[in-house]
Jmol script that loads the backbone (N, CA, C; Angstrom):
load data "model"
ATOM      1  N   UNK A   1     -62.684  -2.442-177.960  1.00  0.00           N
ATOM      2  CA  UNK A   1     -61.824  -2.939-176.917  1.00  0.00           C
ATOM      3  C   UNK A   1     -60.460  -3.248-177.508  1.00  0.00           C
ATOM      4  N   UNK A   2     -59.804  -2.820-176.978  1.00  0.00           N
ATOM      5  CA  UNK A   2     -58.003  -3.286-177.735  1.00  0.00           C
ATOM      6  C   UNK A   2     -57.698  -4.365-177.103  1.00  0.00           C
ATOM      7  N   UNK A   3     -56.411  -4.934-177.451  1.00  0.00           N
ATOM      8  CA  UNK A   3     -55.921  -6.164-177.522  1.00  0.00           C
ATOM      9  C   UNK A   3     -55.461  -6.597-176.091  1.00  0.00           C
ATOM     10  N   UNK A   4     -55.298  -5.782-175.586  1.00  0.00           N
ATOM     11  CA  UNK A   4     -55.164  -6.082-174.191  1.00  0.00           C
ATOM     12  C   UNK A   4     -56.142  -6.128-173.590  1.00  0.00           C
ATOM     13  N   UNK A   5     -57.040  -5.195-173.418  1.00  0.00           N
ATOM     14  CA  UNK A   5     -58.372  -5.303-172.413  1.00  0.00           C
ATOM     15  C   UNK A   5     -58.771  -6.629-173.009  1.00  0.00           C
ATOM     16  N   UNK A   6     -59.258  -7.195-174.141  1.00  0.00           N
ATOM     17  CA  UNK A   6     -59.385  -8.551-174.382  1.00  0.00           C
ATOM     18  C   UNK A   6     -58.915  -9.748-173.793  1.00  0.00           C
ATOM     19  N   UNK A   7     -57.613  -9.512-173.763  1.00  0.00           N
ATOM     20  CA  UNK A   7     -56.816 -10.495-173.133  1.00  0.00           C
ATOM     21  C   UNK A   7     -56.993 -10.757-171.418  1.00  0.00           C
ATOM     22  N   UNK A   8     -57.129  -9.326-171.328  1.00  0.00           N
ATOM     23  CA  UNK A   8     -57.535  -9.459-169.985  1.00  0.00           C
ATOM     24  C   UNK A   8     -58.509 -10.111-169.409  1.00  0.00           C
ATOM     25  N   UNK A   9     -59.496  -9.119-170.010  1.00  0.00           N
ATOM     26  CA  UNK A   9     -61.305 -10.107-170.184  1.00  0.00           C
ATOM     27  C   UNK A   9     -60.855 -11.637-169.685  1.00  0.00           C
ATOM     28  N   UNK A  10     -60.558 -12.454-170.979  1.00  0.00           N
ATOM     29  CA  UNK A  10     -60.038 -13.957-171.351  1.00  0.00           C
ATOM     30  C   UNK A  10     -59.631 -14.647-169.933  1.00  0.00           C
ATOM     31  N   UNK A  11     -58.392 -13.365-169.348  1.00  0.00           N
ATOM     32  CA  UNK A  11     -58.178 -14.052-168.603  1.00  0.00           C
ATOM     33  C   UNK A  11     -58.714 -14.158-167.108  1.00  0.00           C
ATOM     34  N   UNK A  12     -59.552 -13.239-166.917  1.00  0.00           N
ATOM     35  CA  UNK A  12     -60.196 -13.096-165.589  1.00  0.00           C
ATOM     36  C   UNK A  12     -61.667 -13.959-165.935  1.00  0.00           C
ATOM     37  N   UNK A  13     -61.770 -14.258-167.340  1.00  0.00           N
ATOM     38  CA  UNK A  13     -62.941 -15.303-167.030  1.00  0.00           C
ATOM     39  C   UNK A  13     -62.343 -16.812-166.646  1.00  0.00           C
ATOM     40  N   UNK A  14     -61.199 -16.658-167.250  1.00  0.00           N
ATOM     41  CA  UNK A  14     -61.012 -18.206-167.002  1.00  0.00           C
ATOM     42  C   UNK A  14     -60.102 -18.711-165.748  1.00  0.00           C
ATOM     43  N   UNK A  15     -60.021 -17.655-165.058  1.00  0.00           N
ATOM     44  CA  UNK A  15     -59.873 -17.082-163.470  1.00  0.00           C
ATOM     45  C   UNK A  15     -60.934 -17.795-162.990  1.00  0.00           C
ATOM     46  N   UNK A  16     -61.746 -16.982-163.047  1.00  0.00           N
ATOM     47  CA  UNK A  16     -63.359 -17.217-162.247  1.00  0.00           C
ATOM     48  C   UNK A  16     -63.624 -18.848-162.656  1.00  0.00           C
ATOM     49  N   UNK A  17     -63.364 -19.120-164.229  1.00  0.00           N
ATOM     50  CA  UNK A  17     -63.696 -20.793-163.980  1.00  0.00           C
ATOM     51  C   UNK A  17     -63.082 -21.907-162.882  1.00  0.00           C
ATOM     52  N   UNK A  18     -61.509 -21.164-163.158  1.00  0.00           N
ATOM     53  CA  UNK A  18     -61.008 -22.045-162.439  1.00  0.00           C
ATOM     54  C   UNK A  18     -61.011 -22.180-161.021  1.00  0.00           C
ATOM     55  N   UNK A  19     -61.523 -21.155-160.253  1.00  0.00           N
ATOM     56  CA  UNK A  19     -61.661 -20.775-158.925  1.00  0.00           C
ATOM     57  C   UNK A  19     -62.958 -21.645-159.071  1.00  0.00           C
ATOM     58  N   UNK A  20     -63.902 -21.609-159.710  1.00  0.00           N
ATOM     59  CA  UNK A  20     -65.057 -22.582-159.425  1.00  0.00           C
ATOM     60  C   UNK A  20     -65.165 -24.105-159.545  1.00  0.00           C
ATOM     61  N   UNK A  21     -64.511 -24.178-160.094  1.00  0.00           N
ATOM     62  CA  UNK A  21     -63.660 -25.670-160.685  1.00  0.00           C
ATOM     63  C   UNK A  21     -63.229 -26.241-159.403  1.00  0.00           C
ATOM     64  N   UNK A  22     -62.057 -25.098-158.688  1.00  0.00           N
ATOM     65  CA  UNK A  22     -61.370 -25.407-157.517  1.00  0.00           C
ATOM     66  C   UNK A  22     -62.346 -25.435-156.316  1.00  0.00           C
ATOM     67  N   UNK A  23     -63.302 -24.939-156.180  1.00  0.00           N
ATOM     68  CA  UNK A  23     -64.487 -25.345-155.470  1.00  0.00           C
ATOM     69  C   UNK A  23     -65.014 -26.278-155.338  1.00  0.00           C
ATOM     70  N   UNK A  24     -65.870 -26.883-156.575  1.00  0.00           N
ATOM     71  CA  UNK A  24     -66.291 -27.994-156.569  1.00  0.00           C
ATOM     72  C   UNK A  24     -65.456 -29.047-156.197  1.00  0.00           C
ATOM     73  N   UNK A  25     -63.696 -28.923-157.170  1.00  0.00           N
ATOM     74  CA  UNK A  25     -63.153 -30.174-156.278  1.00  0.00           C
ATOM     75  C   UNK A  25     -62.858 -29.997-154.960  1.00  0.00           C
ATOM     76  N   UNK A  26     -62.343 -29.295-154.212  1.00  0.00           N
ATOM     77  CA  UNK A  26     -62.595 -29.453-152.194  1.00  0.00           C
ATOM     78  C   UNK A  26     -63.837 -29.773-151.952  1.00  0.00           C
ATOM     79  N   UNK A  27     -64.730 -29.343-152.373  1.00  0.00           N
ATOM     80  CA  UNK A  27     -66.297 -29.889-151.792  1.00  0.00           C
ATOM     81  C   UNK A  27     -66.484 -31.762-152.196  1.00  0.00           C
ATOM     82  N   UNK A  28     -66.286 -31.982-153.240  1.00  0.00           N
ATOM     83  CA  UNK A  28     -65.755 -33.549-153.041  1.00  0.00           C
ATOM     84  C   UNK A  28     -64.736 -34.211-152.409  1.00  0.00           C
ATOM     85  N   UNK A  29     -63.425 -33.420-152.274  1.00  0.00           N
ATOM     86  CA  UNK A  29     -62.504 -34.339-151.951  1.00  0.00           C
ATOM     87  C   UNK A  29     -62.918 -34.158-150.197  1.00  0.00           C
ATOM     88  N   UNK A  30     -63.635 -32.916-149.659  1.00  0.00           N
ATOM     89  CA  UNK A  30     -64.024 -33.026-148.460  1.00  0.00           C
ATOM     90  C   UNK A  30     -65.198 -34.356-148.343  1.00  0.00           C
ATOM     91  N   UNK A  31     -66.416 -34.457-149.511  1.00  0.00           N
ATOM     92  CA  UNK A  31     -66.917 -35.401-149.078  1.00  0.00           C
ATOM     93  C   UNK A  31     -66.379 -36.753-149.029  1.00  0.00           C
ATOM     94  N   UNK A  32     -65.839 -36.899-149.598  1.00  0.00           N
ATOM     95  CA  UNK A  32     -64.570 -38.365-149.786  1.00  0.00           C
ATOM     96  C   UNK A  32     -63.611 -38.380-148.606  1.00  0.00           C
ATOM     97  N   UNK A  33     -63.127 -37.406-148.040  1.00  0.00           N
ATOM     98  CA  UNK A  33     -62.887 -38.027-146.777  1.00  0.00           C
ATOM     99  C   UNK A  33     -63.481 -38.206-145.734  1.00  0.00           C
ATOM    100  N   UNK A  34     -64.833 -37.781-145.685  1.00  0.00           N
ATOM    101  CA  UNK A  34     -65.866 -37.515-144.855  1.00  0.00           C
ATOM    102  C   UNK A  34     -65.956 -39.343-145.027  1.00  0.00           C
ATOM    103  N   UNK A  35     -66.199 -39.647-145.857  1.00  0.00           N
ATOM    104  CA  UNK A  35     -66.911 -41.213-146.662  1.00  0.00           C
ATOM    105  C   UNK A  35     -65.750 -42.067-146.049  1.00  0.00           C
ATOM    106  N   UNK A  36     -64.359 -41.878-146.619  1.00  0.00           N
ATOM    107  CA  UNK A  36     -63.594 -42.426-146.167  1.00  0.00           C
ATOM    108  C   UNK A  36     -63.544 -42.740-144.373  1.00  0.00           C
ATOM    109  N   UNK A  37     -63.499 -41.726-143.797  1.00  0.00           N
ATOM    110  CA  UNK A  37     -63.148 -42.056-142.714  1.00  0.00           C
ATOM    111  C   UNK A  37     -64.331 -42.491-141.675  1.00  0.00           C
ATOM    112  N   UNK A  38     -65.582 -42.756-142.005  1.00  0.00           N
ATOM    113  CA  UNK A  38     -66.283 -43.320-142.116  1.00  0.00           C
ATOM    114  C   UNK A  38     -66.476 -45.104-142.214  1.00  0.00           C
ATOM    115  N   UNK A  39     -65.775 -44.852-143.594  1.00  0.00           N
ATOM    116  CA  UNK A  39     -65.728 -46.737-143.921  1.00  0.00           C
ATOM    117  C   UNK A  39     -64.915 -46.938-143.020  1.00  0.00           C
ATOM    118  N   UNK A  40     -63.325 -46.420-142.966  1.00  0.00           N
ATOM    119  CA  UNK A  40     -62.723 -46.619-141.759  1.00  0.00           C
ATOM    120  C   UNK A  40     -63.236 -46.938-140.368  1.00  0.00           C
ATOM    121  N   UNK A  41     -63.998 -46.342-140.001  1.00  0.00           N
ATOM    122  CA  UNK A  41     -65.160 -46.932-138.865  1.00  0.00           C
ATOM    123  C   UNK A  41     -64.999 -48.290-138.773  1.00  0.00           C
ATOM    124  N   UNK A  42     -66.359 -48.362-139.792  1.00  0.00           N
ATOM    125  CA  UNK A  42     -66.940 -49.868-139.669  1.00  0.00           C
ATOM    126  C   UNK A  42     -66.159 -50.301-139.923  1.00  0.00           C
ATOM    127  N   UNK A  43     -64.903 -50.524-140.630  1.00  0.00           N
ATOM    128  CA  UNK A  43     -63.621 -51.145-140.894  1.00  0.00           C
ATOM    129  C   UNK A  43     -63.434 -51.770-139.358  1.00  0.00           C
ATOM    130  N   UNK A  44     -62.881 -50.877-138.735  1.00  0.00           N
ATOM    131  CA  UNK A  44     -62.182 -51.265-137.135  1.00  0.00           C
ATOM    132  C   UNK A  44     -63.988 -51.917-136.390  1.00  0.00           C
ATOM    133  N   UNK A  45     -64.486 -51.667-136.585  1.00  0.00           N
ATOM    134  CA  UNK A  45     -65.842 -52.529-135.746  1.00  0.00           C
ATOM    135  C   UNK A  45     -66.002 -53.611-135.967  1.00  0.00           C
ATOM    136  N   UNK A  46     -65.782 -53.631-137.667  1.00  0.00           N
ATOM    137  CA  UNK A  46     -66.204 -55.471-138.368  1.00  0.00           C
ATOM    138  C   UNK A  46     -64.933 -55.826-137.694  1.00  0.00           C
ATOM    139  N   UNK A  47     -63.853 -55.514-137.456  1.00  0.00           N
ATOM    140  CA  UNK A  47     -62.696 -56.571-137.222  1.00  0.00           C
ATOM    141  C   UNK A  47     -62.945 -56.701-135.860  1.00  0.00           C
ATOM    142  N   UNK A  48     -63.337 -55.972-135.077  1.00  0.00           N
ATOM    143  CA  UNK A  48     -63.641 -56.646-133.423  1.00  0.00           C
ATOM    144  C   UNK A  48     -64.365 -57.134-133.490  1.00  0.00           C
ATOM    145  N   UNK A  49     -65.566 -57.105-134.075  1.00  0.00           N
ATOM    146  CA  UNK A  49     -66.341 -57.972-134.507  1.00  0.00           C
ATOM    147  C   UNK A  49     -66.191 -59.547-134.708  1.00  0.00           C
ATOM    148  N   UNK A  50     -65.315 -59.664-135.065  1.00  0.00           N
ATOM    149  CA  UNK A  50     -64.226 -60.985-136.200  1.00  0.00           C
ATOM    150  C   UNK A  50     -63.615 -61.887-134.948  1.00  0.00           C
ATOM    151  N   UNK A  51     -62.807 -60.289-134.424  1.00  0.00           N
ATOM    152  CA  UNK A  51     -61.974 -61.458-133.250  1.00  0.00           C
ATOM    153  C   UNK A  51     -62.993 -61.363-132.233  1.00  0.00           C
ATOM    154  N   UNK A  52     -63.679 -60.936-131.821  1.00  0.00           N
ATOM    155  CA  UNK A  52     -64.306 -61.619-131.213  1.00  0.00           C
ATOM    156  C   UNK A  52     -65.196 -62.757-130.992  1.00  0.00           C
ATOM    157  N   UNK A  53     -65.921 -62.792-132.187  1.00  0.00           N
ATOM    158  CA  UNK A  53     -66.358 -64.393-133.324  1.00  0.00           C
ATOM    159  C   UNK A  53     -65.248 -65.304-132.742  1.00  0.00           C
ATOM    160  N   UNK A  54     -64.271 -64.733-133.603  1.00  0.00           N
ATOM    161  CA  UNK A  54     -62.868 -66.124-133.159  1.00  0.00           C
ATOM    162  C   UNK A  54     -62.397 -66.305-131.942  1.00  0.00           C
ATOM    163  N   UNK A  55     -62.470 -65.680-130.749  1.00  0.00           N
ATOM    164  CA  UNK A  55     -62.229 -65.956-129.857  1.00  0.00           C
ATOM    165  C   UNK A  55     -63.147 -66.491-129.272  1.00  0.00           C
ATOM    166  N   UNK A  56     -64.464 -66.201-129.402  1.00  0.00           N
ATOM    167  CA  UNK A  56     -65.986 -67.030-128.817  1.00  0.00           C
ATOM    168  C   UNK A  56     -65.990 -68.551-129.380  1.00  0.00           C
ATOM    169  N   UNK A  57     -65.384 -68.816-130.768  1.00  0.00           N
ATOM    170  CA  UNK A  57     -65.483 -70.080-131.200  1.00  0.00           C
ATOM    171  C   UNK A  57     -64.119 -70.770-130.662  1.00  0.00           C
ATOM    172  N   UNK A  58     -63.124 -69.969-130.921  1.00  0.00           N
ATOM    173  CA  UNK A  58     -61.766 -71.084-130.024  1.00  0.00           C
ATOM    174  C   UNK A  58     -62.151 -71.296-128.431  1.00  0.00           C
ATOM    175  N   UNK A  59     -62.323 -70.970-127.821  1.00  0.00           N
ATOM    176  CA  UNK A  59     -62.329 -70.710-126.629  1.00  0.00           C
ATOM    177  C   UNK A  59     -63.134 -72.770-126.010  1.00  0.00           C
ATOM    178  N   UNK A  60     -64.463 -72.969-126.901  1.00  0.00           N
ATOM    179  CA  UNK A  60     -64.462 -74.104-126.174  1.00  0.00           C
ATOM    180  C   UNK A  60     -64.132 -75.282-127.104  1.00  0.00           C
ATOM    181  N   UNK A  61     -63.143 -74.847-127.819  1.00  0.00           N
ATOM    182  CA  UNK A  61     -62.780 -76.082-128.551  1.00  0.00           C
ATOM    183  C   UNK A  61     -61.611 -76.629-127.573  1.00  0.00           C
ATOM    184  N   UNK A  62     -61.288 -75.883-126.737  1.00  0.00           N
ATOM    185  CA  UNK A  62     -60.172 -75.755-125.756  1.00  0.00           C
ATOM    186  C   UNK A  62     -60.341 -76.471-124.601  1.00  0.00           C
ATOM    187  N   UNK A  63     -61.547 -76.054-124.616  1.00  0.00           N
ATOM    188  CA  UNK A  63     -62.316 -77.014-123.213  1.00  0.00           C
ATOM    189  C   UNK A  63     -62.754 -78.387-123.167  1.00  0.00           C
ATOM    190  N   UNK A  64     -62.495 -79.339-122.106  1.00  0.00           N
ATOM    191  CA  UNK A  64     -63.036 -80.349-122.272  1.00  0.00           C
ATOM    192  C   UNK A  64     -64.378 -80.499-121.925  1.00  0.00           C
ATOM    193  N   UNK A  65     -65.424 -81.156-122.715  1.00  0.00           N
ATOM    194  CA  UNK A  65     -66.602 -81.547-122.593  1.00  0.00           C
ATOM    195  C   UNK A  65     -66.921 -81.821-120.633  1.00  0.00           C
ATOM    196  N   UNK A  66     -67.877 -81.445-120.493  1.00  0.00           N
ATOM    197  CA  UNK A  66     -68.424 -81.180-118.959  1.00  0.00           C
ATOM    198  C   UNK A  66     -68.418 -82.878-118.263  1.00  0.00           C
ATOM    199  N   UNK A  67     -68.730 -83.997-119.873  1.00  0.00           N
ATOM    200  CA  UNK A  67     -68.909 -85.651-119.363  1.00  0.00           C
ATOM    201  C   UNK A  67     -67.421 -85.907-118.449  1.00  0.00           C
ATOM    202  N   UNK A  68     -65.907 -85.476-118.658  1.00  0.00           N
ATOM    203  CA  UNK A  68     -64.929 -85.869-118.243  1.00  0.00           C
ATOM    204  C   UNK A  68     -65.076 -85.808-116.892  1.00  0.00           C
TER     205      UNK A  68
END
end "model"
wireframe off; spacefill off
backbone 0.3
color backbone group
């Protein structure tokens, strides 16, 4: 093989690595936003969650007792 077809070789393998390389990372960074936007979810649920807690507990501190 001469010095070029070698080189070539070299470089179409490390072609193919890197195309597989580049695979694997989109297949994570897809699952990571999959995950992400996800937590994001429950993110916005726990906080209605929250104010609504806080608005159920202010609400009869507001009020006067039923004895008045």
């Amino acid at each position: 093989m001469s010095d070029s077809e070698t080189r070539l070789t070299e470089l179409e393998l490390r072609y193919m690595e890197q195309s597989d390389l580049v695979e694997k990372l989109n297949a994570e960074l897809v699952a990571a936003n999959t995950e992400i936007h996800g937590l994001g979810l429950r993110v916005k649920r726990l906080e209605r969650q929250i104010e609504d807690l806080l608005r159920s507990v202010d609400a009869p501190a507001n009020e006067k007792p039923p004895h008045y």
